[in-house]
Biopython code that builds the backbone (N, CA, C, O; Angstrom):
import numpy as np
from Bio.PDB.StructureBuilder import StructureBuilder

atoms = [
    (1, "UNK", "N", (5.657, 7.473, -88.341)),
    (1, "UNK", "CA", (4.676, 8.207, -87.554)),
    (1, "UNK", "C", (4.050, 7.248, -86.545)),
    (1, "UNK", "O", (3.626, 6.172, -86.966)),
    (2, "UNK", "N", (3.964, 7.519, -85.373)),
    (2, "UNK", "CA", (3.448, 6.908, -84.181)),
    (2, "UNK", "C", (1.973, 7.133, -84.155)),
    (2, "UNK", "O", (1.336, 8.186, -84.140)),
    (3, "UNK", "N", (1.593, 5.916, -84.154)),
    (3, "UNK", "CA", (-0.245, 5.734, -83.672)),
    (3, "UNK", "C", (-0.523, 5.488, -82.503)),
    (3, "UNK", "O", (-1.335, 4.627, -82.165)),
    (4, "UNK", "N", (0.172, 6.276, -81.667)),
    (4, "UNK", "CA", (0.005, 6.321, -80.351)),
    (4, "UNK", "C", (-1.713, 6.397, -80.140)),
    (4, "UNK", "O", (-2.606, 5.688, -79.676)),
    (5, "UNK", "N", (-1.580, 7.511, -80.686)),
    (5, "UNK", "CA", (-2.981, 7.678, -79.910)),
    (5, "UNK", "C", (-4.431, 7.060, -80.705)),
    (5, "UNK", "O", (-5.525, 7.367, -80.232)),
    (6, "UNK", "N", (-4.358, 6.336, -81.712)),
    (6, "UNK", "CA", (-5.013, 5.460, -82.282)),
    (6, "UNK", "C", (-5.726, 4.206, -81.243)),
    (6, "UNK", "O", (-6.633, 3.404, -81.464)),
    (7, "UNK", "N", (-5.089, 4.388, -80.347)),
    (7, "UNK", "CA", (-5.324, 3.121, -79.466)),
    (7, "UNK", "C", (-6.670, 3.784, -78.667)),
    (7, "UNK", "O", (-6.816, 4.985, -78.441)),
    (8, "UNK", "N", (-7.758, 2.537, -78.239)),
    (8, "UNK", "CA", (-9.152, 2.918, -77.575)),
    (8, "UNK", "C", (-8.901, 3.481, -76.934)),
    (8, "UNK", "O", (-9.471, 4.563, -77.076)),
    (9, "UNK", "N", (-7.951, 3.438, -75.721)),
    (9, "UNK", "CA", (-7.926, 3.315, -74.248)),
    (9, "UNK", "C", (-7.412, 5.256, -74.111)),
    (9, "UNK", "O", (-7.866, 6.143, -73.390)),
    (10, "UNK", "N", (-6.079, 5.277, -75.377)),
    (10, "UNK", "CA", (-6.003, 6.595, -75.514)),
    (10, "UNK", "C", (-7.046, 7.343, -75.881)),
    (10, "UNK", "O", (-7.514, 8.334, -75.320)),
    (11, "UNK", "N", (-7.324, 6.891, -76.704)),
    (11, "UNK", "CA", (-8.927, 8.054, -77.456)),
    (11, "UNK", "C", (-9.537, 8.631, -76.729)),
    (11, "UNK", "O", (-9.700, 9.828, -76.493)),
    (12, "UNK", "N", (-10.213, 6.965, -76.017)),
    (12, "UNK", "CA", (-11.301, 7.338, -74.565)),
    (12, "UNK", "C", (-10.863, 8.309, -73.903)),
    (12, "UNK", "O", (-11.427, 9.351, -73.570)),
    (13, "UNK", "N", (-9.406, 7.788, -73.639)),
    (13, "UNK", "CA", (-9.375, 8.964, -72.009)),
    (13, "UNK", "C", (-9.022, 10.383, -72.664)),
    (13, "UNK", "O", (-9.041, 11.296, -71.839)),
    (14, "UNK", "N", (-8.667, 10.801, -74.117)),
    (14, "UNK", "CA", (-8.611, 12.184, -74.197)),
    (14, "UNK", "C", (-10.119, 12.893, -74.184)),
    (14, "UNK", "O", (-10.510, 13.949, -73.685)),
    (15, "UNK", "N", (-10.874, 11.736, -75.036)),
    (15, "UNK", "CA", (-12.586, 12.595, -74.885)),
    (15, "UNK", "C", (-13.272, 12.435, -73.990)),
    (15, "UNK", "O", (-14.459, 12.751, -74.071)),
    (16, "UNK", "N", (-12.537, 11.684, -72.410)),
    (16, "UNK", "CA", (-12.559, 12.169, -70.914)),
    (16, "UNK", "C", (-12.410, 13.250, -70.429)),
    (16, "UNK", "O", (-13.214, 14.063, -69.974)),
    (17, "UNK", "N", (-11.109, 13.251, -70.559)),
    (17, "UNK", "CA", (-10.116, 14.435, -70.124)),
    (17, "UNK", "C", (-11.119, 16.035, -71.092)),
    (17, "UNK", "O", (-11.280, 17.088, -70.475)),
    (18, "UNK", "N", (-11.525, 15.905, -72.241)),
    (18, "UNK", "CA", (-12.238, 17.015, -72.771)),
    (18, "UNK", "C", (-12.975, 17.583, -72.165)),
    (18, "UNK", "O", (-13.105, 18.747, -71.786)),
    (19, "UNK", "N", (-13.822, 16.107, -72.018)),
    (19, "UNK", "CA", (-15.461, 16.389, -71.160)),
    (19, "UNK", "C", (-15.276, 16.629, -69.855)),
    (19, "UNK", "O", (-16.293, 16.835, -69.193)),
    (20, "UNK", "N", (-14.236, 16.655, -69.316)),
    (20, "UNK", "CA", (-13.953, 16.918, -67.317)),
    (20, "UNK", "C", (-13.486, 18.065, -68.046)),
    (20, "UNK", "O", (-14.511, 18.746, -68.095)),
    (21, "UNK", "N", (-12.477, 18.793, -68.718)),
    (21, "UNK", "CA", (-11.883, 20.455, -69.184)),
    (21, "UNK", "C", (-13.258, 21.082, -69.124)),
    (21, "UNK", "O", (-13.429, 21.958, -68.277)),
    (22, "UNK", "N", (-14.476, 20.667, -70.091)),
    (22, "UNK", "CA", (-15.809, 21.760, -70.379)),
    (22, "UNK", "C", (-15.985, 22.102, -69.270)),
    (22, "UNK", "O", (-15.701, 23.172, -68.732)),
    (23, "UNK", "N", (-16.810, 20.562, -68.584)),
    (23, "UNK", "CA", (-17.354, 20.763, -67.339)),
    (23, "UNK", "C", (-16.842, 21.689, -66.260)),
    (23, "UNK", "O", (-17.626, 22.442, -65.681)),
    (24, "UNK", "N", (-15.472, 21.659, -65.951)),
    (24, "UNK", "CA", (-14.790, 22.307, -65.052)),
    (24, "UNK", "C", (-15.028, 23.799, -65.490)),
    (24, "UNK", "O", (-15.600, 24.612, -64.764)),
    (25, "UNK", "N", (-14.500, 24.107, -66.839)),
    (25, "UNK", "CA", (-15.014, 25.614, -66.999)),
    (25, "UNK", "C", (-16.441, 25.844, -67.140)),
    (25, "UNK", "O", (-16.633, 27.032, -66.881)),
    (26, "UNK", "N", (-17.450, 25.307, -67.408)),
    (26, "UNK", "CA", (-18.264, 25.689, -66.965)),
    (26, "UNK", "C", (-18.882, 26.093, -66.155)),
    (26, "UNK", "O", (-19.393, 27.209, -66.061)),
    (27, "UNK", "N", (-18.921, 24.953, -65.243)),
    (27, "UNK", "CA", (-19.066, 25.147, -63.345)),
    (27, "UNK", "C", (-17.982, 26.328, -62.930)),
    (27, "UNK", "O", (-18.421, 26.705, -61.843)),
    (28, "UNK", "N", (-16.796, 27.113, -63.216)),
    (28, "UNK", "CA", (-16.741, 27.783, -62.821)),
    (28, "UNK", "C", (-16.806, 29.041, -63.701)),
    (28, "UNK", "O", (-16.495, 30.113, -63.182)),
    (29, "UNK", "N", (-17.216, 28.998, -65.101)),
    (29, "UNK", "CA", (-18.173, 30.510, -65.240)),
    (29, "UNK", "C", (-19.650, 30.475, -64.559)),
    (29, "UNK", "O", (-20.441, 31.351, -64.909)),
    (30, "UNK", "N", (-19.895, 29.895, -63.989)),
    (30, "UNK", "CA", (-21.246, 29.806, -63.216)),
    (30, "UNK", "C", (-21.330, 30.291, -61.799)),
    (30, "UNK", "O", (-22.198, 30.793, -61.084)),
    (31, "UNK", "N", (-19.559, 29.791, -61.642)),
    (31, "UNK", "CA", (-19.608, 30.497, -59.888)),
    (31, "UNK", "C", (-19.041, 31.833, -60.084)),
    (31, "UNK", "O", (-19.291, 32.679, -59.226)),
    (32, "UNK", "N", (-18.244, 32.174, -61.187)),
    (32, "UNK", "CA", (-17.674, 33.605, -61.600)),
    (32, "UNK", "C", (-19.005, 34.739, -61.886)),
    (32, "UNK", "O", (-18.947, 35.874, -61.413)),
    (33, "UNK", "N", (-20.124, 34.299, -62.670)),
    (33, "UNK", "CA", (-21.026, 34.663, -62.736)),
    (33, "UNK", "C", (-22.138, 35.071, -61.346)),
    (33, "UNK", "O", (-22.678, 36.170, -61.217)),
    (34, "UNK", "N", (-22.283, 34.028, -60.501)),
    (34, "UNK", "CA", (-23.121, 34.300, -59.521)),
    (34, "UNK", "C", (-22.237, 35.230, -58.320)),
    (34, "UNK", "O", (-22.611, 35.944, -57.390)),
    (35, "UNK", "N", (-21.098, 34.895, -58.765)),
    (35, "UNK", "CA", (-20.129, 36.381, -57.410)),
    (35, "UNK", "C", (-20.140, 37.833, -57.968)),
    (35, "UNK", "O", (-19.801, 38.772, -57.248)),
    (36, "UNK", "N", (-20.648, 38.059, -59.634)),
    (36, "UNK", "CA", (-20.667, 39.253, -59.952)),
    (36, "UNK", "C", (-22.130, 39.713, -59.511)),
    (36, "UNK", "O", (-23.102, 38.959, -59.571)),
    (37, "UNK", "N", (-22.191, 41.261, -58.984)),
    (37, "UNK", "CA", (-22.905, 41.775, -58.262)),
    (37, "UNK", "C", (-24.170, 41.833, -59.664)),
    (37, "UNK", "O", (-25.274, 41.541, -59.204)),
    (38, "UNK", "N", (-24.210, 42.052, -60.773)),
    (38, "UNK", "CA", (-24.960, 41.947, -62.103)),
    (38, "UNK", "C", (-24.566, 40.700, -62.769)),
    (38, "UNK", "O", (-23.588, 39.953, -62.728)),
    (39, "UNK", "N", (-26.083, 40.764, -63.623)),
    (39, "UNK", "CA", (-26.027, 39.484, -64.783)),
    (39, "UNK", "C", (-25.463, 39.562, -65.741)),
    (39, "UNK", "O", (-25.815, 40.407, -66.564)),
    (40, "UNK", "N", (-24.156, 38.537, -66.048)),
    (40, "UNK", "CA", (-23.307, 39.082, -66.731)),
    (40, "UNK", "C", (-24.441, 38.540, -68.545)),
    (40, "UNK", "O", (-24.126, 39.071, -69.610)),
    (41, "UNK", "N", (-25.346, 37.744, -68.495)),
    (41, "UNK", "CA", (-25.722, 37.672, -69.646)),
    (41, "UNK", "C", (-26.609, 38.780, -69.959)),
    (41, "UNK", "O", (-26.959, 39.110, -71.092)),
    (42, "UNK", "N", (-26.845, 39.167, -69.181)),
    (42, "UNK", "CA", (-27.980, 40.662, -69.716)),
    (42, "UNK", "C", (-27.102, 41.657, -70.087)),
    (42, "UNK", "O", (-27.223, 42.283, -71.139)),
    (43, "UNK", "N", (-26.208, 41.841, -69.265)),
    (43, "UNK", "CA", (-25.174, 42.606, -69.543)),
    (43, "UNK", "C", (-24.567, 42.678, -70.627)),
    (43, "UNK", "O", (-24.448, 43.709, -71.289)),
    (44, "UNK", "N", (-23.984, 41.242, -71.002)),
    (44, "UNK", "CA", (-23.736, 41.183, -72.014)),
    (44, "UNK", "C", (-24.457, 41.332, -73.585)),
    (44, "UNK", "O", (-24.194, 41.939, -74.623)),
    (45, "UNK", "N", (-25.521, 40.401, -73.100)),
    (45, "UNK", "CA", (-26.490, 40.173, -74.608)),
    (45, "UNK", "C", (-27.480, 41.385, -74.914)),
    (45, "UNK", "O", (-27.860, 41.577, -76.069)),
    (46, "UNK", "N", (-28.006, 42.430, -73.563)),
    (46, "UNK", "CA", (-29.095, 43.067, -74.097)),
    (46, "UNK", "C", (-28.474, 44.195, -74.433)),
    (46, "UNK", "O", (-28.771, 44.886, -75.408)),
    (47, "UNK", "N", (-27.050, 44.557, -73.150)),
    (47, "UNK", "CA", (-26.814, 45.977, -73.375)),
    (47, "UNK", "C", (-25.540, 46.281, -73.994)),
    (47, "UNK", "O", (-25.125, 47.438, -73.925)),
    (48, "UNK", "N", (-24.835, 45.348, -74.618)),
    (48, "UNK", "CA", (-24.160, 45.287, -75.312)),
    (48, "UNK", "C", (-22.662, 45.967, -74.720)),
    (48, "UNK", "O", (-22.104, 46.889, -75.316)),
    (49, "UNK", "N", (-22.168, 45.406, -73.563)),
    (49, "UNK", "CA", (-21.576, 45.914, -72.662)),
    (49, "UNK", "C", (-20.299, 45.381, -73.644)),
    (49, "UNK", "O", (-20.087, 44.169, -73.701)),
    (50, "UNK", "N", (-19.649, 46.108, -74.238)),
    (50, "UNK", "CA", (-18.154, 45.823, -74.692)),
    (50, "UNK", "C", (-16.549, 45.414, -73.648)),
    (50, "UNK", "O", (-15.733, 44.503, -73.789)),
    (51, "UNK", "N", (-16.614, 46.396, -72.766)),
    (51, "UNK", "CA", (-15.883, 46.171, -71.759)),
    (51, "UNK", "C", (-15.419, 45.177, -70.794)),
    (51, "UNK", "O", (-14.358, 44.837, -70.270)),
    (52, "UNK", "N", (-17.302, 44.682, -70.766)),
    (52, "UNK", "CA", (-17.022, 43.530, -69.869)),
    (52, "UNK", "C", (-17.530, 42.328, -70.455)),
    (52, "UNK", "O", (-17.909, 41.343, -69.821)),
    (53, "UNK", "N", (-17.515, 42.495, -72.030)),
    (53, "UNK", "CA", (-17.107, 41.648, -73.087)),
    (53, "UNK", "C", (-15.660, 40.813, -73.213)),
    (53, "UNK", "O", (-15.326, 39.646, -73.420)),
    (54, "UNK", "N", (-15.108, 41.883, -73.008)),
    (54, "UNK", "CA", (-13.099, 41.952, -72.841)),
    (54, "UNK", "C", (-13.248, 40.942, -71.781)),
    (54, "UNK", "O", (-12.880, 39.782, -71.965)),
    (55, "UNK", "N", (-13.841, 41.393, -70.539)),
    (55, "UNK", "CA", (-13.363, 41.227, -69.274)),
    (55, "UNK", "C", (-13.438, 39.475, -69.350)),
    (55, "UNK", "O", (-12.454, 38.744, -69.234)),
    (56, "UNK", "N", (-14.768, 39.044, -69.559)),
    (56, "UNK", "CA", (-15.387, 38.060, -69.932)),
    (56, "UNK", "C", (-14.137, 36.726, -71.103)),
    (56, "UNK", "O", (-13.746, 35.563, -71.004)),
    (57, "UNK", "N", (-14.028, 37.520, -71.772)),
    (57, "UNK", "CA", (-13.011, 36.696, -72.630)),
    (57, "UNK", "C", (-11.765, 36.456, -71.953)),
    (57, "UNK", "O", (-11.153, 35.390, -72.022)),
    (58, "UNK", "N", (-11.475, 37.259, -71.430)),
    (58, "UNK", "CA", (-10.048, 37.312, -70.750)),
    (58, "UNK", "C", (-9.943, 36.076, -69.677)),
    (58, "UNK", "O", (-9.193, 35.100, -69.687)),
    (59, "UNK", "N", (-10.967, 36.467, -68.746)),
    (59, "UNK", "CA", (-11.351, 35.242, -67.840)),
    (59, "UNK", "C", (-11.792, 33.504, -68.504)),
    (59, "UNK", "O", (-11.614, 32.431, -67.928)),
    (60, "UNK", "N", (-12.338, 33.729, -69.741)),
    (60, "UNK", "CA", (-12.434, 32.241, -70.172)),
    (60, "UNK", "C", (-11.081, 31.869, -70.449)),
    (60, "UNK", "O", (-10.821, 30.731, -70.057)),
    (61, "UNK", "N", (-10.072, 32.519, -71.044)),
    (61, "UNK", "CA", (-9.043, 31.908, -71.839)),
    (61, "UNK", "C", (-8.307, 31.638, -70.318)),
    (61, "UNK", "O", (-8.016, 30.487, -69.994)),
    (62, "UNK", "N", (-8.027, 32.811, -69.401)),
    (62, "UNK", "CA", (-7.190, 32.224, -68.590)),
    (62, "UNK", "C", (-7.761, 30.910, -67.206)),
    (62, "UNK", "O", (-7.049, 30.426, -66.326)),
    (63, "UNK", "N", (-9.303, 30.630, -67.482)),
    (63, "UNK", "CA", (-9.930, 29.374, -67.153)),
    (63, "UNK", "C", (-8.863, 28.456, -68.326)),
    (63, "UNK", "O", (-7.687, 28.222, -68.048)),
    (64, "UNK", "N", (-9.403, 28.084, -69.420)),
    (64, "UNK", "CA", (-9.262, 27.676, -70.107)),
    (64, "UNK", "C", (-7.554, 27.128, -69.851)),
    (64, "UNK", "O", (-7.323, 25.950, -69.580)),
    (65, "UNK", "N", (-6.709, 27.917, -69.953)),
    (65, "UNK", "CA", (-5.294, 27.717, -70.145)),
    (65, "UNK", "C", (-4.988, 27.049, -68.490)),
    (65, "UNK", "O", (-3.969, 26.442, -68.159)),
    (66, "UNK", "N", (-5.952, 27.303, -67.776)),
    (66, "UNK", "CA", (-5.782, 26.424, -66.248)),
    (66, "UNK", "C", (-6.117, 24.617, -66.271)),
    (66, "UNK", "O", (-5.659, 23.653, -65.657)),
    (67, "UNK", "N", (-6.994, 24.782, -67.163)),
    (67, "UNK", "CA", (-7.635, 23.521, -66.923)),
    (67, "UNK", "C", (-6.875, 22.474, -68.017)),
    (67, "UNK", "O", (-6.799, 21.252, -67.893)),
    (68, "UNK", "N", (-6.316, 23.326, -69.162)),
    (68, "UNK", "CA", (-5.368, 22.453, -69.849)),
    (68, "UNK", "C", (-4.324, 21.966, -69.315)),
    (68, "UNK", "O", (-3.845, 20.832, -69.326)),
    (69, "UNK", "N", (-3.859, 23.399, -68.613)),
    (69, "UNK", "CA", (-2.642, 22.721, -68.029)),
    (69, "UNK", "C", (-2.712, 21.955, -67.122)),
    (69, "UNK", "O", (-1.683, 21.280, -67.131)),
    (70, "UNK", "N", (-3.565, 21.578, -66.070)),
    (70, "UNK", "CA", (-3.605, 20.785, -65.422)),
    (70, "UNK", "C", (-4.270, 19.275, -65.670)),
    (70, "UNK", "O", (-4.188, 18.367, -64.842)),
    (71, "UNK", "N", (-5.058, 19.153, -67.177)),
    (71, "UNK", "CA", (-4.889, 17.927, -67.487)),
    (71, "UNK", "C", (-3.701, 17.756, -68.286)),
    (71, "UNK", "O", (-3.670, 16.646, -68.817)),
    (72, "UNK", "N", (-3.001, 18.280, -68.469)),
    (72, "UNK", "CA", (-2.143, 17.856, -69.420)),
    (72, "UNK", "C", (-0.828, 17.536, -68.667)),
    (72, "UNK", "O", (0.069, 16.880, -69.196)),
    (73, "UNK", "N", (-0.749, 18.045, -67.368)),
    (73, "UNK", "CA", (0.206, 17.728, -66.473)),
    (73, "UNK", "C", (1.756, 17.960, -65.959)),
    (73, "UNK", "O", (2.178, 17.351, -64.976)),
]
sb = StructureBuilder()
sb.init_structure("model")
sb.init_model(0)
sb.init_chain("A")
sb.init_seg("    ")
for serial, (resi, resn, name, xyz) in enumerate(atoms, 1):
    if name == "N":
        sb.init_residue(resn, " ", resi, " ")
    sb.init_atom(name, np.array(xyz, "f"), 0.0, 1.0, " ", f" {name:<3s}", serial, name[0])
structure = sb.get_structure()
């Protein structure tokens, strides 16, 4: 079994590479959020909007599956 990634230099740069993945989706549920014409947290949290619950998930994962793939290369 390879201890590749046992090494500092690897470690570091994957819990780099993590912390630039959050950040990136974050900053852009923030700009996804401020282009929707409503608040998607009121929306979500007070009125219990199911739909755009979906909608919401759908858009993180396919953030999500962007930003992997492009650190991962």
């Amino acid at each position: 079994m390879d201890i590749e990634w046992l090494r500092p230099a690897a470690f570091l740069g994957s819990i780099l590479f993590a912390l630039i993945g959050v950040l990136v989706f974050w900053i852009s549920f923030i700009v996804i959020d401020k282009l929707t014409p409503y608040d998607l947290w009121k929306e979500l949290v007070e009125n219990r909007n199911m739909a755009l619950g979906l909608v919401v998930a759908a858009m993180s994962l396919g953030i999500s599956i962007i930003v992997a793939a492009a650190i991962s290369g």
